[in-house]
PDB file of N, CA, C and O in Angstrom:
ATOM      1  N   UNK A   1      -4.671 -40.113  10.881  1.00  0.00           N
ATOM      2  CA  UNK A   1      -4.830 -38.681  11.028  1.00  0.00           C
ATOM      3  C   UNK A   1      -6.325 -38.350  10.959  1.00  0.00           C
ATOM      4  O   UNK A   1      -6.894 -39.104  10.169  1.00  0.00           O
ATOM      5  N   UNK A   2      -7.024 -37.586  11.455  1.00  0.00           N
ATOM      6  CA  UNK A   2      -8.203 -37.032  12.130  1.00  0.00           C
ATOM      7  C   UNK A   2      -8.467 -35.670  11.228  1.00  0.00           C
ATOM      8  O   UNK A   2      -7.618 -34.822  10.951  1.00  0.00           O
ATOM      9  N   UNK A   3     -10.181 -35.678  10.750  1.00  0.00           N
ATOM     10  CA  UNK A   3     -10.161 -34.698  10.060  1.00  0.00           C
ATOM     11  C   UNK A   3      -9.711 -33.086  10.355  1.00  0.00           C
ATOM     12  O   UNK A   3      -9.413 -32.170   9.589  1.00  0.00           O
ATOM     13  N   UNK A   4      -9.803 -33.179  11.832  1.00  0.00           N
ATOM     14  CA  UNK A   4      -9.379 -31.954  12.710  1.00  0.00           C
ATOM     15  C   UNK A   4      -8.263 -31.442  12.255  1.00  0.00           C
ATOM     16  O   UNK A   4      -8.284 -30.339  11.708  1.00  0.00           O
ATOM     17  N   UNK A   5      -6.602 -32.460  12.467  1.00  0.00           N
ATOM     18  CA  UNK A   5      -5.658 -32.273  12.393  1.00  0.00           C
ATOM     19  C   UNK A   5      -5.690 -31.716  10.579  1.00  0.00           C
ATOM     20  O   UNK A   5      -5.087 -30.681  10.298  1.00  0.00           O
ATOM     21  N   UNK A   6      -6.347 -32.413   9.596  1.00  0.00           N
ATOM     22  CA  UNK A   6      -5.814 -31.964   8.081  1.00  0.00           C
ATOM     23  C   UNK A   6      -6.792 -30.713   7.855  1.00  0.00           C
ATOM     24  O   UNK A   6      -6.812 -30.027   6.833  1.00  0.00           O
ATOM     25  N   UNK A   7      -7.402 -30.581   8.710  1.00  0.00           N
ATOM     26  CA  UNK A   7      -8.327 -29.068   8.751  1.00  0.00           C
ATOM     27  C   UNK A   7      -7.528 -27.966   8.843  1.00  0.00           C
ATOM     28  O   UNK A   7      -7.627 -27.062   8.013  1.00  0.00           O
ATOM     29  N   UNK A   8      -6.718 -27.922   9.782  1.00  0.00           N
ATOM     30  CA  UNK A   8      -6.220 -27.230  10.743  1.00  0.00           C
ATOM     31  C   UNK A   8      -4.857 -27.229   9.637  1.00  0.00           C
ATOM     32  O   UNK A   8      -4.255 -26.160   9.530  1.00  0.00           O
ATOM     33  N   UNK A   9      -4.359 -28.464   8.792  1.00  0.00           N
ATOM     34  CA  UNK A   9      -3.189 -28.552   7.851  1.00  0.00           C
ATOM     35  C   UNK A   9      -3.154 -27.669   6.492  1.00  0.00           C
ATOM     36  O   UNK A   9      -2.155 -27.325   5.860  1.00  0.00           O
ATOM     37  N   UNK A  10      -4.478 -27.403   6.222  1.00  0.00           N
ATOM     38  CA  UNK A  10      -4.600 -26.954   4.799  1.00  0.00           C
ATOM     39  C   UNK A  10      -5.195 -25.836   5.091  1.00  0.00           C
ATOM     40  O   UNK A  10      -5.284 -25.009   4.184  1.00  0.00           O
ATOM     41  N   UNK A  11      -5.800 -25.488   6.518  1.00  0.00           N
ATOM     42  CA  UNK A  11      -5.824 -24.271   6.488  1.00  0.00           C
ATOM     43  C   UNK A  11      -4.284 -22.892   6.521  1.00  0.00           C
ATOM     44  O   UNK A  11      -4.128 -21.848   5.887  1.00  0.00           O
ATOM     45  N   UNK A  12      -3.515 -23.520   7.467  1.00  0.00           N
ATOM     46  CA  UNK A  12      -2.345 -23.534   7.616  1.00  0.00           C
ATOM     47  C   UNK A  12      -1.409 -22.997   6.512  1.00  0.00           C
ATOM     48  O   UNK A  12      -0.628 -22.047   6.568  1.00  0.00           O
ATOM     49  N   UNK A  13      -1.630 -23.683   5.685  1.00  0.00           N
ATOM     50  CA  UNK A  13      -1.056 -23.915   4.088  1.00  0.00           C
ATOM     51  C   UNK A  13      -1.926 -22.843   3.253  1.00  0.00           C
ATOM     52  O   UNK A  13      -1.331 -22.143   2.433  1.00  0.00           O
ATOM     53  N   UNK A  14      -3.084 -22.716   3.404  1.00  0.00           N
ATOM     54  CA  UNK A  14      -3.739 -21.919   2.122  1.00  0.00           C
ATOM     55  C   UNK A  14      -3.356 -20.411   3.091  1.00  0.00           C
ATOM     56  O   UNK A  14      -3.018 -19.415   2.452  1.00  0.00           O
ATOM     57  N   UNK A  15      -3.421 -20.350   4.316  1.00  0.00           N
ATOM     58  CA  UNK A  15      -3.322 -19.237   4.776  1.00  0.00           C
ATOM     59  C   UNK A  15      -1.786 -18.426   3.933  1.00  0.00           C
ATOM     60  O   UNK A  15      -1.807 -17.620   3.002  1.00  0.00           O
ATOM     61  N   UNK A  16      -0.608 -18.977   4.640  1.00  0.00           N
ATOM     62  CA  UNK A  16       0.636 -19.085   4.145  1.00  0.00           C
ATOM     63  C   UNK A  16       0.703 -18.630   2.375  1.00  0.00           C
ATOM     64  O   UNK A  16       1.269 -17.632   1.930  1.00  0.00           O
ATOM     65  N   UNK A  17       0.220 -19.305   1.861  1.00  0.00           N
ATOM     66  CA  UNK A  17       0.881 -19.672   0.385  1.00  0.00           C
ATOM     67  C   UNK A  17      -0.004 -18.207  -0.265  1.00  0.00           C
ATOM     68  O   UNK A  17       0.331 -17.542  -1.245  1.00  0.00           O
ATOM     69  N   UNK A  18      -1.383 -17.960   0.768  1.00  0.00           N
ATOM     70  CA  UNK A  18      -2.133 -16.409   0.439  1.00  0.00           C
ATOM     71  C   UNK A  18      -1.503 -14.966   0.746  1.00  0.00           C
ATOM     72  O   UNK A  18      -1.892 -13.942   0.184  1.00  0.00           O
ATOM     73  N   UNK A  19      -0.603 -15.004   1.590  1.00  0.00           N
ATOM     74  CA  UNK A  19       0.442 -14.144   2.640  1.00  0.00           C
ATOM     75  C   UNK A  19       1.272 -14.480   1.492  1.00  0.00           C
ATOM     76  O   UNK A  19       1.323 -13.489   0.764  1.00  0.00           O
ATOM     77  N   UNK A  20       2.032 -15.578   0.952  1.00  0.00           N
ATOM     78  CA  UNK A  20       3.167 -15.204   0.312  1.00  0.00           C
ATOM     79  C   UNK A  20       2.949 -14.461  -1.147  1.00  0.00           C
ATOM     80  O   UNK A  20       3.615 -13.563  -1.660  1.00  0.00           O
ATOM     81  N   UNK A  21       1.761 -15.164  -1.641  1.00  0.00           N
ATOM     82  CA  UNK A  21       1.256 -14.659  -3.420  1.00  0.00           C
ATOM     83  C   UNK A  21       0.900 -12.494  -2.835  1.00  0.00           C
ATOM     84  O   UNK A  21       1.338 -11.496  -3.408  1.00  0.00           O
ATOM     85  N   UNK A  22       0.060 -12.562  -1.663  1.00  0.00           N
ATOM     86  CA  UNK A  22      -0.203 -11.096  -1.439  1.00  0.00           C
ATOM     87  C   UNK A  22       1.386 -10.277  -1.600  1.00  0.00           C
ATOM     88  O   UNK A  22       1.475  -9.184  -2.160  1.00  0.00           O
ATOM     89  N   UNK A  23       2.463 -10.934  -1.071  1.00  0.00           N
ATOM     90  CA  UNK A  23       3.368 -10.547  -1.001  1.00  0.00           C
ATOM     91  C   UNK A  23       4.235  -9.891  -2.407  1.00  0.00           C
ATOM     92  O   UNK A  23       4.614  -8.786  -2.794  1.00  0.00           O
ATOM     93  N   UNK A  24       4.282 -11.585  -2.964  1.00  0.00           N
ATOM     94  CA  UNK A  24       4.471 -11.305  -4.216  1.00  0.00           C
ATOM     95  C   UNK A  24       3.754  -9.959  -5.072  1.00  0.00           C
ATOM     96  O   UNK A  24       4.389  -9.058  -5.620  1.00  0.00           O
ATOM     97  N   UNK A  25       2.526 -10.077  -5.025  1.00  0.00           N
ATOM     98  CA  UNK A  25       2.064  -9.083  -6.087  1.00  0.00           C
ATOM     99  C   UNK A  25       2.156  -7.677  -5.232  1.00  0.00           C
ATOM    100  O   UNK A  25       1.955  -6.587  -5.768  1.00  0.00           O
ATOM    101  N   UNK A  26       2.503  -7.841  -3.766  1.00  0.00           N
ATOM    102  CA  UNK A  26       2.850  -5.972  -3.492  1.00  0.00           C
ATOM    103  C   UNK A  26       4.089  -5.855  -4.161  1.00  0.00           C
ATOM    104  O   UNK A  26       4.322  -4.823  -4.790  1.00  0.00           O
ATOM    105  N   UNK A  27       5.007  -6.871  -4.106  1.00  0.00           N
ATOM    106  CA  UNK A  27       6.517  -6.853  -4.351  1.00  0.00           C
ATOM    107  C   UNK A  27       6.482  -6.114  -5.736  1.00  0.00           C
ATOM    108  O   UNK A  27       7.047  -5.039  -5.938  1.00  0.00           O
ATOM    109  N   UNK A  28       5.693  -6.873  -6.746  1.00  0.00           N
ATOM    110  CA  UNK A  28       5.587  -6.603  -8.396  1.00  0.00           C
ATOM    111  C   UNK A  28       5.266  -4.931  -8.511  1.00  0.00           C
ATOM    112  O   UNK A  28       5.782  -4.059  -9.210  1.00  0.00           O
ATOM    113  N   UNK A  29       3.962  -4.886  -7.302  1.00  0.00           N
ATOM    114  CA  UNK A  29       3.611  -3.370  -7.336  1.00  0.00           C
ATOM    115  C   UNK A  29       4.057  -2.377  -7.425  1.00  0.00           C
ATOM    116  O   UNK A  29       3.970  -1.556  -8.338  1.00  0.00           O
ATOM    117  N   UNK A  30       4.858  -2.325  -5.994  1.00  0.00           N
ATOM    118  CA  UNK A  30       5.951  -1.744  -5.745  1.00  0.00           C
ATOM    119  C   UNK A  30       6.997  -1.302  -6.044  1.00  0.00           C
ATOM    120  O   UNK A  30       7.423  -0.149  -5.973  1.00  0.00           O
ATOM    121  N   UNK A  31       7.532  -2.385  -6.455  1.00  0.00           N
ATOM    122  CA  UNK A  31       9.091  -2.925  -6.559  1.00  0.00           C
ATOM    123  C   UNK A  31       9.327  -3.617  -8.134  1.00  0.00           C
ATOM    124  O   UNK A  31      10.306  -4.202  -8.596  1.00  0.00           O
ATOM    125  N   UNK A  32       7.902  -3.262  -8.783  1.00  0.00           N
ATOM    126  CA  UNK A  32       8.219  -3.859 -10.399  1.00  0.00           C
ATOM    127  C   UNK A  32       9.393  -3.185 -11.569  1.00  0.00           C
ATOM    128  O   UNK A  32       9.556  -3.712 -12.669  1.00  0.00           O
ATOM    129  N   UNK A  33      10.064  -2.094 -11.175  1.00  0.00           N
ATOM    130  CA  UNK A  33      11.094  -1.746 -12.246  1.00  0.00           C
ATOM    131  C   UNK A  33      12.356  -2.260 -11.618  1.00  0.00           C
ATOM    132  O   UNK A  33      13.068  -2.781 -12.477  1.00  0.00           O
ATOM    133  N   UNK A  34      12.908  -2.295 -10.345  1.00  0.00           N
ATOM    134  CA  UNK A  34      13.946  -3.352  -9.790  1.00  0.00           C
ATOM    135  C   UNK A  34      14.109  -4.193 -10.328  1.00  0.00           C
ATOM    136  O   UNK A  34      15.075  -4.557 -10.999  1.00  0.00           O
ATOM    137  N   UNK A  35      12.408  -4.992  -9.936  1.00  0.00           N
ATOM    138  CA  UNK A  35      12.813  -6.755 -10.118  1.00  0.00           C
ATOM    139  C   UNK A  35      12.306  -7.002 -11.823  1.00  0.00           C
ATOM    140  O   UNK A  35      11.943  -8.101 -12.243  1.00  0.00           O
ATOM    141  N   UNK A  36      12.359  -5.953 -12.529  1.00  0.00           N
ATOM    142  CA  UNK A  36      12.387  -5.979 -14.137  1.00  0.00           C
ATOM    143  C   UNK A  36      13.546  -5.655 -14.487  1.00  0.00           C
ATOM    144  O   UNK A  36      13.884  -6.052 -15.601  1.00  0.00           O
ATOM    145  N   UNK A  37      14.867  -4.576 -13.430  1.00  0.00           N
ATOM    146  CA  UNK A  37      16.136  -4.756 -14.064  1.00  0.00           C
ATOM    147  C   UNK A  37      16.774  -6.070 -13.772  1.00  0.00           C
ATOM    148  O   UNK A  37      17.633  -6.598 -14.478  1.00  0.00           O
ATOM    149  N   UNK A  38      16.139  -6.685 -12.356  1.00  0.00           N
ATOM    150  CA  UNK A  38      17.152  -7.422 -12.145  1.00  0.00           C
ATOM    151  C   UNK A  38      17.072  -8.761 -13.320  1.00  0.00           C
ATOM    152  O   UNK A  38      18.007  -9.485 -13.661  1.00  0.00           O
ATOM    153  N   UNK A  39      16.008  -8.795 -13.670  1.00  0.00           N
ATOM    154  CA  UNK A  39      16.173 -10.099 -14.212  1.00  0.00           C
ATOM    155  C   UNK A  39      16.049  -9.935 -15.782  1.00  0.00           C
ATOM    156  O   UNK A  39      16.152 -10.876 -16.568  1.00  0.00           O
ATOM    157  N   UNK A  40      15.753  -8.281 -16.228  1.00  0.00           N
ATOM    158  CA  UNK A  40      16.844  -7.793 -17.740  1.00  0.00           C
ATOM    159  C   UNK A  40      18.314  -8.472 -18.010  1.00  0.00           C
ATOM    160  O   UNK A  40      18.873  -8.890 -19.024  1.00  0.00           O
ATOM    161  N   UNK A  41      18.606  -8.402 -16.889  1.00  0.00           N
ATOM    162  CA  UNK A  41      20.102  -8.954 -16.951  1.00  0.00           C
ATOM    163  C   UNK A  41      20.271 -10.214 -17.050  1.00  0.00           C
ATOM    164  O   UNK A  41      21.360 -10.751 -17.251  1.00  0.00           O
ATOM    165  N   UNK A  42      19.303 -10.729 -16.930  1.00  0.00           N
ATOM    166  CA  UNK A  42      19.694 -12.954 -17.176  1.00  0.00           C
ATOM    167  C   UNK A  42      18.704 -12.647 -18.669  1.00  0.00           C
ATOM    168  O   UNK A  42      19.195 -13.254 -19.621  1.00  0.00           O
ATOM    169  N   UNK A  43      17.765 -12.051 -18.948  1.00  0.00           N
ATOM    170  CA  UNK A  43      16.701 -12.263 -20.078  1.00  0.00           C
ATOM    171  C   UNK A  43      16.489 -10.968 -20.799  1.00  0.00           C
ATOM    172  O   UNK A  43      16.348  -9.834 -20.341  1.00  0.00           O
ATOM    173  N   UNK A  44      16.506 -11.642 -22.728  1.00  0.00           N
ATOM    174  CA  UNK A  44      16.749 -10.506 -23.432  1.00  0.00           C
ATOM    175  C   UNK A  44      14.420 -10.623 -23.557  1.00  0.00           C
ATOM    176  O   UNK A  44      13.638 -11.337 -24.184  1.00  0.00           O
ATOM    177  N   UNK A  45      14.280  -9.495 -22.581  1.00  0.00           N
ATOM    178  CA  UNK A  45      12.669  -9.637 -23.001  1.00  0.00           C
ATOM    179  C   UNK A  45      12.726  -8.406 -22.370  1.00  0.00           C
ATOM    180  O   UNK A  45      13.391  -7.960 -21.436  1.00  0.00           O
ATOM    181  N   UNK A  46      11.423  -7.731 -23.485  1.00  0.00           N
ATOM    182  CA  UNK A  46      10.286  -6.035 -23.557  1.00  0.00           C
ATOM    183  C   UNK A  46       9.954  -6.209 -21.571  1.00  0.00           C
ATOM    184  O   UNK A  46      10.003  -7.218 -20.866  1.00  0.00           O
ATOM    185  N   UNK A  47       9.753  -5.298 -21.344  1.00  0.00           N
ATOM    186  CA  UNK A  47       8.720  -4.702 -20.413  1.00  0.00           C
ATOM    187  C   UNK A  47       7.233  -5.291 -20.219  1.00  0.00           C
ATOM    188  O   UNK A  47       6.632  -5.689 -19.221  1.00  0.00           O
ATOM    189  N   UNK A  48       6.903  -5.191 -21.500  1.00  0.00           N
ATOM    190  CA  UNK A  48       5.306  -5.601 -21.841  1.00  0.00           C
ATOM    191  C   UNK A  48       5.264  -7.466 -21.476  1.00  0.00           C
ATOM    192  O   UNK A  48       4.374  -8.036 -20.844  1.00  0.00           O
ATOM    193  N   UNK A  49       6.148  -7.928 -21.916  1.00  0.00           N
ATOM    194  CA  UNK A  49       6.699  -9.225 -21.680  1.00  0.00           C
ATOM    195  C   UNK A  49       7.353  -9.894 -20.624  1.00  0.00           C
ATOM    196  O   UNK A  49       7.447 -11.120 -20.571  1.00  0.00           O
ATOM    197  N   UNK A  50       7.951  -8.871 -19.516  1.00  0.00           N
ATOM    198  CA  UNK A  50       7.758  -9.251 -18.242  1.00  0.00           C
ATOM    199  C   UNK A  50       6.382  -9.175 -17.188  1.00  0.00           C
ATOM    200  O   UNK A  50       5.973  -9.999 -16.370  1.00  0.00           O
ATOM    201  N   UNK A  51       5.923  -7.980 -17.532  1.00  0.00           N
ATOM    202  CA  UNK A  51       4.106  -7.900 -16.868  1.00  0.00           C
ATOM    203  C   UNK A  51       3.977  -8.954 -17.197  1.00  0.00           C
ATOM    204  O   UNK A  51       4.042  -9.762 -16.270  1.00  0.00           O
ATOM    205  N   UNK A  52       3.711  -9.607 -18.750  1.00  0.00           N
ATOM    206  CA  UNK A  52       2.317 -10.877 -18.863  1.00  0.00           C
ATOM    207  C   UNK A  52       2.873 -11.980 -17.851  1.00  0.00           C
ATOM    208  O   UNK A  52       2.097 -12.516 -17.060  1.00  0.00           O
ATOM    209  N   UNK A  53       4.309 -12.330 -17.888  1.00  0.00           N
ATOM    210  CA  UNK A  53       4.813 -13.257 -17.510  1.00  0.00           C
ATOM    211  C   UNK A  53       4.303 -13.427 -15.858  1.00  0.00           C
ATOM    212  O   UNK A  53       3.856 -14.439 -15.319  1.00  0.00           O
ATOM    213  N   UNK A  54       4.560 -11.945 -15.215  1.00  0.00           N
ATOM    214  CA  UNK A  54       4.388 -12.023 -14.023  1.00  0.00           C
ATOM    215  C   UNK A  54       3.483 -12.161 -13.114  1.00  0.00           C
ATOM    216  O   UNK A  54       3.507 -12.432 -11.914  1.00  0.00           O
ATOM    217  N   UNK A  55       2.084 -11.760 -14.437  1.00  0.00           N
ATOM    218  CA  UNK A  55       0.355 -11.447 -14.148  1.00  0.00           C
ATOM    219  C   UNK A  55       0.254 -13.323 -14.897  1.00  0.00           C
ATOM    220  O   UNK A  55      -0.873 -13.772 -14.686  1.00  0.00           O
ATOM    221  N   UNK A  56       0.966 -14.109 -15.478  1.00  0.00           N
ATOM    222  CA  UNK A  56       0.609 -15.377 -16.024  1.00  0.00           C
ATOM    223  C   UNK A  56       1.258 -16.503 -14.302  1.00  0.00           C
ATOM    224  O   UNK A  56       0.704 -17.514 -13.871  1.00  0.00           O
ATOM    225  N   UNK A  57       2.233 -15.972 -13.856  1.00  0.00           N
ATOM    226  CA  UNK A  57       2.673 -16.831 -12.974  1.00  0.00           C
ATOM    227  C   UNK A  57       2.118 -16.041 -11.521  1.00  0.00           C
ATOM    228  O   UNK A  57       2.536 -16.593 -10.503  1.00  0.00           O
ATOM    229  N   UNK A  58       1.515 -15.210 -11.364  1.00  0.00           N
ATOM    230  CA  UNK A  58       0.998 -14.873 -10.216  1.00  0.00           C
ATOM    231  C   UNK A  58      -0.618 -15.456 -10.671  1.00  0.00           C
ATOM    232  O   UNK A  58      -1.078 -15.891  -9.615  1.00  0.00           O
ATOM    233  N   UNK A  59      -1.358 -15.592 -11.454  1.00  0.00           N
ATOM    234  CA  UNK A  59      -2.458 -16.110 -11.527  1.00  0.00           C
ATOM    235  C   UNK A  59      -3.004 -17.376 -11.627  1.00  0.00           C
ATOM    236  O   UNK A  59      -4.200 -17.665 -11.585  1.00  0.00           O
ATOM    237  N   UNK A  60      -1.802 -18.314 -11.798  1.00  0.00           N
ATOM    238  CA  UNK A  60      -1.363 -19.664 -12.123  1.00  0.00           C
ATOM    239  C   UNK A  60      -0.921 -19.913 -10.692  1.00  0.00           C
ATOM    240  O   UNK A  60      -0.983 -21.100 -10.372  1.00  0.00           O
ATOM    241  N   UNK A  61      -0.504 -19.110  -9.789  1.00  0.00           N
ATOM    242  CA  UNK A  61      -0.138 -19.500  -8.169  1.00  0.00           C
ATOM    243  C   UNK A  61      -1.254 -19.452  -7.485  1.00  0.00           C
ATOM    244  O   UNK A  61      -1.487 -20.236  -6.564  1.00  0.00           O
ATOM    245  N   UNK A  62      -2.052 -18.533  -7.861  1.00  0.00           N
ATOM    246  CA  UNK A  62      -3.251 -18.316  -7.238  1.00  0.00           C
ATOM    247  C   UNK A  62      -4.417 -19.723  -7.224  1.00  0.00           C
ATOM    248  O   UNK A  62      -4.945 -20.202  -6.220  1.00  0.00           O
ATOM    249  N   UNK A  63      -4.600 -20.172  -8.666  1.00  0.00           N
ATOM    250  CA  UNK A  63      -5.284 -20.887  -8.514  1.00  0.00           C
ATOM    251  C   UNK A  63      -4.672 -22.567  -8.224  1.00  0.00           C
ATOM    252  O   UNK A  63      -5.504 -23.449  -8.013  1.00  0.00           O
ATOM    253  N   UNK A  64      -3.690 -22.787  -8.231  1.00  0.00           N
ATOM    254  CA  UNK A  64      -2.891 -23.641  -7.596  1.00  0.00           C
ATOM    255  C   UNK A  64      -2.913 -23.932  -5.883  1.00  0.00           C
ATOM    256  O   UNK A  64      -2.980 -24.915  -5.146  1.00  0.00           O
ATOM    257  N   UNK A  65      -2.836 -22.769  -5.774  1.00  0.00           N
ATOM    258  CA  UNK A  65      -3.297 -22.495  -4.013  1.00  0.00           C
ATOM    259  C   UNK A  65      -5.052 -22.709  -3.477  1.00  0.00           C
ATOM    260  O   UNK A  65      -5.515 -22.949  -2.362  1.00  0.00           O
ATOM    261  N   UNK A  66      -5.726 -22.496  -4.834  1.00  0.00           N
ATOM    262  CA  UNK A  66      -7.387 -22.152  -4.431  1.00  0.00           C
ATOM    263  C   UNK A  66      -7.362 -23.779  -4.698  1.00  0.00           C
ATOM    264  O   UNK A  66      -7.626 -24.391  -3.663  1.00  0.00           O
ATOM    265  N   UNK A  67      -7.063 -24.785  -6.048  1.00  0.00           N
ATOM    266  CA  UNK A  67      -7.032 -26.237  -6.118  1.00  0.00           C
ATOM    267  C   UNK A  67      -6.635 -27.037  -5.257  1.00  0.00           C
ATOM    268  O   UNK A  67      -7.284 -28.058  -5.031  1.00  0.00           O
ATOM    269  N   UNK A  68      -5.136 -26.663  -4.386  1.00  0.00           N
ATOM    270  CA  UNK A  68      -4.246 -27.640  -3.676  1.00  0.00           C
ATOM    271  C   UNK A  68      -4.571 -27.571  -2.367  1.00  0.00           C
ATOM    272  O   UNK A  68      -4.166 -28.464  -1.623  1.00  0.00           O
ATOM    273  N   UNK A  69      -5.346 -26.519  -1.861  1.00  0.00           N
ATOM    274  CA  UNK A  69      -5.095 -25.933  -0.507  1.00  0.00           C
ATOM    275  C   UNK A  69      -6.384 -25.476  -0.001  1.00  0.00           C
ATOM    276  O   UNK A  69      -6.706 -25.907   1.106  1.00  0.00           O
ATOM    277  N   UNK A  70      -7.214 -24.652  -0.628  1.00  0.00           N
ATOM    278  CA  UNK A  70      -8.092 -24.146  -0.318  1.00  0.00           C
ATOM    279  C   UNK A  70      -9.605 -24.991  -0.457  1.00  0.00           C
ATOM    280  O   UNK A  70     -10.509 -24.983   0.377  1.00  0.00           O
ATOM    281  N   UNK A  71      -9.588 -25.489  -1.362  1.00  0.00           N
ATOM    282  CA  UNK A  71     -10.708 -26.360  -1.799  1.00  0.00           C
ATOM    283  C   UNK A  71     -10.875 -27.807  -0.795  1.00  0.00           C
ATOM    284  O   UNK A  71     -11.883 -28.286  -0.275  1.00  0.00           O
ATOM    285  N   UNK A  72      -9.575 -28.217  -0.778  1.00  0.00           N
ATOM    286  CA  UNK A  72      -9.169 -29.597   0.460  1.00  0.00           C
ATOM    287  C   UNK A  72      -9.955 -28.887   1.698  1.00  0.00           C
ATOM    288  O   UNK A  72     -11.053 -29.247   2.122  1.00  0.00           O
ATOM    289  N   UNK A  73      -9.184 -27.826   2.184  1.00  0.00           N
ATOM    290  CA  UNK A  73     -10.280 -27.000   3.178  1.00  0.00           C
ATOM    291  C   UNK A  73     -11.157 -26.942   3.459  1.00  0.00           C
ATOM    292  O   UNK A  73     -11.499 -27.162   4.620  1.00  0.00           O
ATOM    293  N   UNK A  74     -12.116 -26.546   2.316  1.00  0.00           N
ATOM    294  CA  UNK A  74     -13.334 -26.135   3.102  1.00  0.00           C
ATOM    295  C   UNK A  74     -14.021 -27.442   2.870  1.00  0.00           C
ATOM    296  O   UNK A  74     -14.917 -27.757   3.653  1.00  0.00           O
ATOM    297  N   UNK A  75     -13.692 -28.270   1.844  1.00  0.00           N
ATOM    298  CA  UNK A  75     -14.343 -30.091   1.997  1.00  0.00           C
ATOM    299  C   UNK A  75     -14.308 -30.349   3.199  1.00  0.00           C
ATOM    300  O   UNK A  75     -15.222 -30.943   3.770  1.00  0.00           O
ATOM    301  N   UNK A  76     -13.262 -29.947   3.763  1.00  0.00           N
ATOM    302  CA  UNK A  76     -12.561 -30.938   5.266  1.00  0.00           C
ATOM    303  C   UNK A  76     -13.874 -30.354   6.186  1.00  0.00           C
ATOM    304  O   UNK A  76     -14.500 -31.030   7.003  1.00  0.00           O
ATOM    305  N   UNK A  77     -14.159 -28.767   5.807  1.00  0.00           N
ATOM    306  CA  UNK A  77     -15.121 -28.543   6.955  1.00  0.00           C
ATOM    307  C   UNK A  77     -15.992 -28.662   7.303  1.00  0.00           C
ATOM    308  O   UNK A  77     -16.453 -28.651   8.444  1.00  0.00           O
ATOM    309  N   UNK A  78     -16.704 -28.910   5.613  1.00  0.00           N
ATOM    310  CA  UNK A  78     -18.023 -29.613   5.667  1.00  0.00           C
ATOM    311  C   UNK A  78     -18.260 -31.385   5.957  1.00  0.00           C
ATOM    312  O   UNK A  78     -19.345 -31.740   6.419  1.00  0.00           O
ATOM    313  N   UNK A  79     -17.199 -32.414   5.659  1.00  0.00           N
ATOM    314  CA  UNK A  79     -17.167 -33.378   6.142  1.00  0.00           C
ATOM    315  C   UNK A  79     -17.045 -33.273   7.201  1.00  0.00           C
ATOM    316  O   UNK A  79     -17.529 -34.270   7.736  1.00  0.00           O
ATOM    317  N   UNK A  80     -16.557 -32.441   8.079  1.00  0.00           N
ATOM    318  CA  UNK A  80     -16.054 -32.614   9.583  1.00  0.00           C
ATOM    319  C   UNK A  80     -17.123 -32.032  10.511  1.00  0.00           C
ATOM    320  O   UNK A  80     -16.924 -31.977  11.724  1.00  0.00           O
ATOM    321  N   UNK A  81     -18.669 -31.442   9.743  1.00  0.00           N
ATOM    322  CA  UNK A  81     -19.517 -31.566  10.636  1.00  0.00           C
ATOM    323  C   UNK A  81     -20.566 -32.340  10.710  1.00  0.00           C
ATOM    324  O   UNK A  81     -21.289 -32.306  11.705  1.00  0.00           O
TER     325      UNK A  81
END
């Protein structure tokens, strides 16, 4: 495989996984007392305790995506000139 092709792979991927986390946190924005009843109902936890959870696993995706995806990236672009 050719640095082109894993250029073009992880851009692909960081693009994606940035579209889905944006998503996520309009969803939370938006749509945060829904998806705080819906999941009241599987978990006995505060309000205050779903935010951290959700601001701990949306910030933990983020940089998972900037480590796995984004960083491979822009290496690839500077090796690839």
């Amino acid at each position: 495989m050719d640095t082109g092709t894993l250029c073009r792979f992880f851009f692909w991927c960081t693009l994606i996984n940035y579209l889905l986390l944006g998503g996520m946190t309009l969803g939370v924005i938006l749509f945060g007392d829904k998806i705080y009843a819906l999941h009241r109902r599987w978990f006995d936890f505060d309000r205050g305790t779903f935010e951290a959870a959700m601001y701990f696993f949306l910030g933990i995706y983020k940089i998972l995506v900037l480590v796995f995806f984004f960083v491979p990236w822009i290496a690839l672009l500077i090796a690839g000139r």
